[in-house]
C-alpha positions in Angstrom: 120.1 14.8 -63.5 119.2 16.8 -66.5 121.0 20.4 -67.1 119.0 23.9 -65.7 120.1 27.0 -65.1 119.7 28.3 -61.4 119.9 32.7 -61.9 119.4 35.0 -59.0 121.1 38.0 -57.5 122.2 36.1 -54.5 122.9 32.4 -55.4 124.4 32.0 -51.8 120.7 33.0 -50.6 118.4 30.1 -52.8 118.6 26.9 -50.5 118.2 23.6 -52.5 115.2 21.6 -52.6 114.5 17.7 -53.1 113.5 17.9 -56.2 115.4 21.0 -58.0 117.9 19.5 -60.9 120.7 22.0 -60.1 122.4 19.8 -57.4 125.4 19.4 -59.6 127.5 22.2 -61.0 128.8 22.5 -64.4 128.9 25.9 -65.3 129.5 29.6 -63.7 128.5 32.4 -64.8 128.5 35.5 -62.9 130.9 38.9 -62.0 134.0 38.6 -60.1 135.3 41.8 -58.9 138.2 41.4 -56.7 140.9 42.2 -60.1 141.5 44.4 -62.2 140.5 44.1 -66.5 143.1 43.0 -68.2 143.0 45.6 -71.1 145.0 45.2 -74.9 146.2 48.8 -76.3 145.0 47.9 -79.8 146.4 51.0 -81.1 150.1 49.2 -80.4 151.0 47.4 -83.8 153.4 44.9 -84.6 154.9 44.7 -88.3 156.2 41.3 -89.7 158.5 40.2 -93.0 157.1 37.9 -95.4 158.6 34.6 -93.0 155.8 36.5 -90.1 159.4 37.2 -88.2 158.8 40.9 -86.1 160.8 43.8 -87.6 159.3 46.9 -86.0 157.3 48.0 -83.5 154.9 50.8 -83.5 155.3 53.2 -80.5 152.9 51.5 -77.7 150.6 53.9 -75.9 150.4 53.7 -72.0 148.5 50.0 -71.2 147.6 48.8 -67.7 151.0 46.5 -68.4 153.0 46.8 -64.5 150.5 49.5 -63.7 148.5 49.5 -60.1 144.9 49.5 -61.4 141.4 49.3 -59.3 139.7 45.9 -58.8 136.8 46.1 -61.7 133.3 44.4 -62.0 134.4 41.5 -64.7 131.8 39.0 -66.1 133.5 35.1 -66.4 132.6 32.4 -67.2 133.4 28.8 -65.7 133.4 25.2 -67.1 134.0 23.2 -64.5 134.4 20.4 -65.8 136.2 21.5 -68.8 138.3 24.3 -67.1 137.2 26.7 -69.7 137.4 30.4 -68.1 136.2 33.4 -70.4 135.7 37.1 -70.0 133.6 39.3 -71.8 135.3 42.1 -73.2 137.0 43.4 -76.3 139.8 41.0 -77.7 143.7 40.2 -76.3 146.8 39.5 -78.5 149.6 37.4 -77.1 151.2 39.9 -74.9 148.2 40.9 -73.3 147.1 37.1 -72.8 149.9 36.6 -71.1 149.2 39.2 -68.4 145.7 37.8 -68.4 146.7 34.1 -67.5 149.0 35.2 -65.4 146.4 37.1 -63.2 143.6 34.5 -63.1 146.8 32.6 -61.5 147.2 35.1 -59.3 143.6 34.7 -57.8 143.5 31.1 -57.6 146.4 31.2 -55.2 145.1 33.5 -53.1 142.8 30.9 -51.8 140.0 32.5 -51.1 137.0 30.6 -51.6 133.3 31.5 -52.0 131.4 28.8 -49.5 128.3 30.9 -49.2 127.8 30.1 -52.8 128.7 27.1 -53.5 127.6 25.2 -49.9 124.0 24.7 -51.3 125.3 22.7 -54.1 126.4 19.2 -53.9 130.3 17.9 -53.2 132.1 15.6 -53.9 132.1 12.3 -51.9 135.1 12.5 -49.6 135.3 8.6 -49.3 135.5 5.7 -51.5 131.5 4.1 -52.3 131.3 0.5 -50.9 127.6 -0.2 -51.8 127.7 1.2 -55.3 125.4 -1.6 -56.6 122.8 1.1 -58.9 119.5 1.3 -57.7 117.7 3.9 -60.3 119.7 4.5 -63.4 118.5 7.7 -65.8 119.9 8.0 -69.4 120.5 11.3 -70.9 120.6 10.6 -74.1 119.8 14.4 -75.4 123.4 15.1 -76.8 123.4 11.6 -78.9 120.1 11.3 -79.6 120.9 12.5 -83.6 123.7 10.5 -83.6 121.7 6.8 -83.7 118.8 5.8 -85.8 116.8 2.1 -84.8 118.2 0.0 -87.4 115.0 -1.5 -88.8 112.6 2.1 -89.1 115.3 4.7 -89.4 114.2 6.3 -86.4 116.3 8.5 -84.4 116.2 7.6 -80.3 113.3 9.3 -78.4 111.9 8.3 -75.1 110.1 9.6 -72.3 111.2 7.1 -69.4 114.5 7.5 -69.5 114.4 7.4 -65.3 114.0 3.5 -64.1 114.5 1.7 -61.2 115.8 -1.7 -60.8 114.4 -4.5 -61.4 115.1 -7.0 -59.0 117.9 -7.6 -56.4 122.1 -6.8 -57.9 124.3 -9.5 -58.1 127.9 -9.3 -57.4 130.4 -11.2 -59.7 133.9 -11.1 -60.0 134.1 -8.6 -57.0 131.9 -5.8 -59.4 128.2 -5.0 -58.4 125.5 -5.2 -61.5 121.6 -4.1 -61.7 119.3 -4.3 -64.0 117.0 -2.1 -65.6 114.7 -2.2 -67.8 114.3 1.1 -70.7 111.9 2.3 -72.8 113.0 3.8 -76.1 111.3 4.1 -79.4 108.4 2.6 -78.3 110.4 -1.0 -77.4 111.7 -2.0 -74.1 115.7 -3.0 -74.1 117.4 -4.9 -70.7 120.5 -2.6 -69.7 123.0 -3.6 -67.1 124.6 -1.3 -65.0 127.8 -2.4 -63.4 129.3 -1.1 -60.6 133.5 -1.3 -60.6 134.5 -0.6 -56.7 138.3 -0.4 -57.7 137.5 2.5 -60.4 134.6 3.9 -58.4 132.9 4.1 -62.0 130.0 2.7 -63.4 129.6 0.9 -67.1 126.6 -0.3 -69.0 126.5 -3.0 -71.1 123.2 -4.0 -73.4 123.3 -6.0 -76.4 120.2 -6.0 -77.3 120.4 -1.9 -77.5 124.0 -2.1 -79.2 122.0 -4.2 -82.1 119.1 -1.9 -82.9 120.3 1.3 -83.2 123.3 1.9 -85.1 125.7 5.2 -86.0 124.7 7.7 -88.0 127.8 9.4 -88.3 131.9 8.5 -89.8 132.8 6.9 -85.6 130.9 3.9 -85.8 130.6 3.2 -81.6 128.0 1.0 -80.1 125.7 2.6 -78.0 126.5 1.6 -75.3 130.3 2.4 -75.6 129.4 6.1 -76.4 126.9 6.3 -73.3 130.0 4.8 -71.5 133.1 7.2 -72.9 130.2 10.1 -72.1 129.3 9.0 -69.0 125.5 9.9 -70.4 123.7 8.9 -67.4 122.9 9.7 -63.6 122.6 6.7 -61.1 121.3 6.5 -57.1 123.2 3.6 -55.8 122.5 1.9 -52.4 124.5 4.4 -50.5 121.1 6.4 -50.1 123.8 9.5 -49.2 125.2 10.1 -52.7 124.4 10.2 -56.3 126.5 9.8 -59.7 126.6 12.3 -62.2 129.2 13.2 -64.8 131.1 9.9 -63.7 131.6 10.9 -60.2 130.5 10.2 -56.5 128.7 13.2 -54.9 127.1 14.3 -51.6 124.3 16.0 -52.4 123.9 20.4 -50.4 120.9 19.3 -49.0 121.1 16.2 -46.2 118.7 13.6 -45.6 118.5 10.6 -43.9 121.4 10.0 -41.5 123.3 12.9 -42.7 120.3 15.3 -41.5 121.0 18.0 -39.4 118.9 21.1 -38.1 121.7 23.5 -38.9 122.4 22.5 -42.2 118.8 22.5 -43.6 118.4 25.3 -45.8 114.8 25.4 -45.9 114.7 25.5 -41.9 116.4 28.8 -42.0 113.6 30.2 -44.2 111.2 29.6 -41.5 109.7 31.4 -38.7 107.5 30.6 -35.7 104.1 32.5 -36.1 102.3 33.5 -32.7 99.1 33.1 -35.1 99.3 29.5 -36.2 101.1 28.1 -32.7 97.8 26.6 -31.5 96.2 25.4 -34.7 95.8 21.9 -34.7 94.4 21.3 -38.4 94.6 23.2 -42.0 91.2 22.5 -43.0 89.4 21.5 -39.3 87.4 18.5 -39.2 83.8 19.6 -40.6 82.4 23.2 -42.8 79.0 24.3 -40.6 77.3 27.1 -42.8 79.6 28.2 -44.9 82.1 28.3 -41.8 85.5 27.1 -41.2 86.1 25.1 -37.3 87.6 27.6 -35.2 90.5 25.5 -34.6 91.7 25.9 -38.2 
């Protein structure tokens, strides 16, 4: 599951697709207009001693402090894993802040929620994993990539296979679940175990031979594997055909397959519509060209 970007007017009208990478958000970005702007009256000044302790106060003009103000169009911006929120706009100071916190509280406990947006995208899995043991493992190793040279040529990591399946059948040890995989990077192939913790619903990899050729290039001196670990660097399809495992955690992916299917929950059925034209065609192409002509029946 590598990052994209998914922009349209409507995201609530884009239905997913099998093999679209935006299953999994991260980030939001978009305009929320059910508040009002928080505005700072920049003209309102605050004069401090020499210890920074407040000892005047300019007259403040009139700010949008306790005042009843229309909802405006505001662009945010969402981490969602982080928990980052941002707003474009000129700067606060503390005061004004304040009054911003305190209304992006405001309209989280409302609880209104956004469904047609956010329905097409993957949830997270609403029960424990059982059969966890990995059954294709995919490195992202973009963000460390600069961060670890090969400790023989200098090189730093590069690969184009980063997406495997296993190799072989998992074993279970110790009441844990491991696969292995075999990866290509810098031209050499390296064994890497992924191992599945049911307890911790987490997986962990562990692969000497990758944690002895390529080494830190930085002050933290982590093996590889430990910083692919703490990062949670890689995407994995377990057993359990009806989730996937990105950023560390179980999810259900928007679009349902296999025994999760249903005919009112596939986007892409919703998109189409029966065609008086095309009800008695039996084949694209027809079974033979005579001069130059289609079959009828095409």
């Amino acid at each position: 599951m590598r990052r994209r970007i998914i922009s349209a007017p409507s995201i609530a009208e884009v239905p997913p697709i099998l093999d679209e990478h935006g299953h999994i958000v991260s980030t939001v970005t978009g305009y929320n207009g059910t508040a009002a702007k928080v505005v700072d009256d920049l003209e309102y000044c605050e004069f401090v001693d020499e210890e920074m302790n407040i000892v005047d106060i300019a007259p403040p003009a009139a700010t949008n402090v306790g005042t009843s103000l229309p909802a405006d169009l505001i662009r945010r911006y969402i981490g969602i894993g982080s928990g980052r929120v941002s707003e474009q706009g000129p700067p606060l100071r503390l005061n004004a802040v304040r009054q911003w916190v305190g209304s992006l509280t405001d309209q989280m406990d409302t609880g209104a929620r956004y469904d047609a947006v956010y329905d097409r995208y993957a949830a997270l899995s609403a029960s424990a994993v059982a059969n966890g043991a990995a059954r294709n493992l995919l490195l992202d190793i973009f963000d460390i990539s600069d961060q670890y040279r090969h400790k023989d040529t200098g090189d730093l990591m590069s690969s184009d296979d980063l997406c495997v399946d296993r190799t072989g059948t998992s074993a279970a040890s110790d009441g844990k679940l491991s696969s292995s995989f075999r990866i290509a990077i810098n031209g050499e192939t390296y064994l890497v175990d992924a191992i599945f913790n049911p307890g911790s619903q987490r997986y962990k990899l562990k692969s000497p031979s990758l944690d002895t050729a390529f080494v830190s290039t930085g002050a933290r001196t982590r093996p590889l594997c430990r910083a692919l670990n703490d990062l949670q660097s890689f995407s994995i399809i377990p057993d359990d055909i009806n989730v996937i495992y990105v950023h560390g955690r179980f999810y259900a992916p928007g679009l349902k397959f296999g025994s999760r299917f249903t005919p009112t929950g596939f986007f892409v059925g919703h998109c189409l519509y029966p065609s008086e034209t095309f009800r008695n065609i039996s084949s694209e192409k027809g079974a033979s060209v005579s001069n130059d002509e289609y079959d009828t029946a095409s």
